[in-house]
N, C-alpha and C positions, 0 to 999 in steps of 0.2 A: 421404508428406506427414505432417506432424506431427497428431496432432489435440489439441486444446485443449476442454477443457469449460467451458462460460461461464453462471457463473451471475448470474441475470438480474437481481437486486439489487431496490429497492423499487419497483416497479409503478403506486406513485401519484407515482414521480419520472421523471428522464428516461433511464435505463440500457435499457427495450424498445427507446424511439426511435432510443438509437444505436447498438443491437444491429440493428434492421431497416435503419438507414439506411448504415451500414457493409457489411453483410452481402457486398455482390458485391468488395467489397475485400479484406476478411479469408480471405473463400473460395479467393482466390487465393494465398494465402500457407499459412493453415493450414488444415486439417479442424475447423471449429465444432459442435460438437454442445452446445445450448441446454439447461439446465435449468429447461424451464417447463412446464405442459401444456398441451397442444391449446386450452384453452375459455380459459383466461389468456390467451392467445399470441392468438386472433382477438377478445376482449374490447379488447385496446389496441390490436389492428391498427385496428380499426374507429374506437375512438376521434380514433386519427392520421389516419386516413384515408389507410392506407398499405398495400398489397397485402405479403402475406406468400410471399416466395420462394419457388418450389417447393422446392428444394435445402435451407430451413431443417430442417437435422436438430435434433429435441429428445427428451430425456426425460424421463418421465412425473414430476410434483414433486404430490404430493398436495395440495389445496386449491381454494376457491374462492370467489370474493369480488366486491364492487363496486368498481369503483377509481374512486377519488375522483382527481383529480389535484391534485398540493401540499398535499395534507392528510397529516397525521402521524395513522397509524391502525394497528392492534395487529396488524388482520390481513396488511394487508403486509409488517408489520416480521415474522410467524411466515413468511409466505411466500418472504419475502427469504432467513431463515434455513434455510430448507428448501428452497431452492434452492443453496446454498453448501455445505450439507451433503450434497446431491449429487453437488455436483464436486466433493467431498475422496471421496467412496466411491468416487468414477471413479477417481481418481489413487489410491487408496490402492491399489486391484484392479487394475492396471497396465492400465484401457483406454480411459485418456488418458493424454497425455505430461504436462502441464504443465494450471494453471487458470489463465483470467482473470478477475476479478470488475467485475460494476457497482455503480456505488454501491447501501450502504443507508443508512438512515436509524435512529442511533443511538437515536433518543425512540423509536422507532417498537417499536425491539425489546426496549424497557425495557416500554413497555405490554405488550409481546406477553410476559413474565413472561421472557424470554432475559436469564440471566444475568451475560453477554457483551456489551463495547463495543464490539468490534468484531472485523472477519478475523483479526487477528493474535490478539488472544487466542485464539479458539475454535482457530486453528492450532497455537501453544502447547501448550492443554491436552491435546487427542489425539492431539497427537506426542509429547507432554513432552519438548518440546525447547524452549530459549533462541533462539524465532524475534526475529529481528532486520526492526525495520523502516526501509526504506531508501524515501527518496523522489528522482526529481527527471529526469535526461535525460541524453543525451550528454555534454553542456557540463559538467552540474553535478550531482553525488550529493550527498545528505545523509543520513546515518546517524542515529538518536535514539537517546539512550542510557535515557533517560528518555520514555516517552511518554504515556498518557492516566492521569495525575494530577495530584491538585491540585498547583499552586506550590511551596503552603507544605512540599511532602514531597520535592519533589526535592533539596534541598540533607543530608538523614536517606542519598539513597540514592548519591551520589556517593563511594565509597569507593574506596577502590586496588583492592581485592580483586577487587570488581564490575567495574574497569575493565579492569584487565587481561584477565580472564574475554570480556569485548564485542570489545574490541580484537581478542584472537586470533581471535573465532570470525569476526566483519567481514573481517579477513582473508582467511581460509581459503574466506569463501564467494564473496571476491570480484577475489582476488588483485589488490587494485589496491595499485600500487608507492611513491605519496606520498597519505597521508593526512593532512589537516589537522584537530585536536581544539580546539574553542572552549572558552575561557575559562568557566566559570560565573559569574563574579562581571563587572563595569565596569570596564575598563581590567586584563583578565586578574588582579584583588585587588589591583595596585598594589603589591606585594612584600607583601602582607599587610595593608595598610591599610583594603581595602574587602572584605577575605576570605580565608580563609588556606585552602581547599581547591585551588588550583591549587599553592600549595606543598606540602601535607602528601598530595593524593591525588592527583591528577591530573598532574605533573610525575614524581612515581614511576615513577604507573604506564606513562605513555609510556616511561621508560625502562628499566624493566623487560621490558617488552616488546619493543624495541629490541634491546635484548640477547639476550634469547630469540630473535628471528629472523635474528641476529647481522646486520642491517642498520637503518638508517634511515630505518625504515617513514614512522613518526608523528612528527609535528612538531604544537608548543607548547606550552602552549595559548596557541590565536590570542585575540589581543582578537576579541569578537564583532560591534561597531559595524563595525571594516573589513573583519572577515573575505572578504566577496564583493565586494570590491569588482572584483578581476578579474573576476566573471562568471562562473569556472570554476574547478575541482577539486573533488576529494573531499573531506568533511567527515564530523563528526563531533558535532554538537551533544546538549547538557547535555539539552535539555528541549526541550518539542514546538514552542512557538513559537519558540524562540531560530535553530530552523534552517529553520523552514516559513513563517516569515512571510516573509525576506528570500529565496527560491525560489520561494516562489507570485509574488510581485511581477516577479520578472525571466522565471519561464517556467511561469507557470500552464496558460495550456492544451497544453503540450506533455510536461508531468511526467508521468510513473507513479511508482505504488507498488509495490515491490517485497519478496516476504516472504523473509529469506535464512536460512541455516540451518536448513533442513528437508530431507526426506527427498522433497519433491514441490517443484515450482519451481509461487509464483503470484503474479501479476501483476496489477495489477488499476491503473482510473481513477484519478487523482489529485485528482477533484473530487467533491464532494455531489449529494446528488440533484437539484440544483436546483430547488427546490417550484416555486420563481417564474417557470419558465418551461416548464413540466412540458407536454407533452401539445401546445405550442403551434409544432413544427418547426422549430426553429432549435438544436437543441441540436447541441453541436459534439464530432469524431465524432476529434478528435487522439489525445489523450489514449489513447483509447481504442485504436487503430490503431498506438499506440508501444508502448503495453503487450502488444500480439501480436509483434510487430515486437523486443521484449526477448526471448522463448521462441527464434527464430527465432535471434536471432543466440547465443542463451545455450547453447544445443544444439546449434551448427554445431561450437561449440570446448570439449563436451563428448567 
């Protein structure tokens, strides 16, 4: 059986709840070993008011704190982080297969002095690899080309060189056979009228690439307004909202996120910590259960 290390993400949000409320599910599928410690781990059990499995394997994350529930606070946002940098030493010392993550809470680790937005960078830097972030389900992948920066810098980082670079590696970590690249600009620049990077970068480099894999990987770039209107394929989007808003809308609670191109496969919730309903049992446990359920099928055809 696989085993999976799951780190337990911001403790004033809802990632405990649906690590305990999951638990007799995931157990069947993969081997969970928690990164939290014992005195964390029965602090929120109690809070939920929710018995903690015998079978909950965890280990030991140095720290110790009050958890506030829905508050944006420094010490879970260090906790959260010391929890993720757990299960990368797992996976990095090969005694876990693969990580899942719970949400953290971005403010949270900006207070806590972490220099880091978020999984994917910190996965990034101590791989020093070009981790590729993919979000989304069965039905529908979304690739980002561009991810947590301002607006006004994505259209500076759109070049050919950069594309082609993404393209191949998207590829290779995911062998999927049609992929769709959205437009940057309204009505794909209009032959140049509303933007001239789908002509001078983005049109290149799909074909350039093309050629390199001497087939007909990539297609466009799509106008972005119809792009989903099927509901389904793989994509490719310019920038963060252009491909997560029209995803989250059609299959929020059933998305994962997915980190590709690394040396360790990790998987993690598709959603926030939820402040606004932290601690209060209803948080819902899909997302969470597809993101195991990714490792599971990712590994059988490894």
């Amino acid at each position: 059986m696989l085993k999976v290390a799951v780190s337990i993400g911001d403790l004033n949000g809802v990632g405990i709840e649906i690590a305990l409320k999951a638990h007799n599910n995931i157990k069947d599928l993969i081997r969970p070993v928690y990164c939290i410690n014992k005195t964390m781990l029965k602090k929120a059990a109690e809070l939920l008011n929710m018995p903690i499995p015998d079978d909950f394997e965890t280990v030991d994350v140095q720290g110790e704190f009050d958890i506030n529930p829905g508050k944006v606070d420094a010490n879970a946002g260090e906790f959260s982080y010391k929890s993720f940098i757990k299960a990368v030493d797992l996976a990095k010392e090969k005694k876990v297969d693969a990580i899942t993550t719970l949400p953290i809470n971005k403010e949270s680790w900006m207070r806590a002095g972490i220099k880091y937005k978020g999984h994917t960078e910190v996965l990034r830097d101590i791989f020093k690899k070009d981790a590729i972030m993919m979000l989304g389900c069965e039905k529908m992948y979304v690739a980002l080309f561009t991810e947590h920066i301002p607006l006004k810098k994505v259209c500076e980082n759109v070049k050919k060189e950069k594309l082609i670079s993404f393209f191949l590696d998207f590829y290779k970590s995911t062998g999927f056979e049609k992929i769709g690249v959205l437009a940057l600009n309204p009505h794909a620049g209009d032959g140049g009228v509303l933007g001239d990077e789908e002509i001078n970068e983005i049109i290149p480099a799909i074909k350039d690439v093309n050629a390199a894999l001497k087939k007909e990987v990539f297609y466009g770039p799509l106008v972005p307004d119809t792009a989903f209107c099927s509901r389904e394929g793989r994509f490719i989007a310019m920038y963060h909202d252009q491909g997560l808003a029209p995803l989250k809308a059609l299959y929020f609670d059933e998305s994962i996120n997915v980190s590709l191109n690394l040396p360790v496969l990790r998987t993690s919730v598709d959603h926030g910590t939820a402040f606004d309903i932290a601690y209060k049992g209803i948080a819902d446990t899909k997302s969470y259960i597809n993101a195991i359920k990714y490792i599971l099928n990712k590994k059988s055809l490894m």
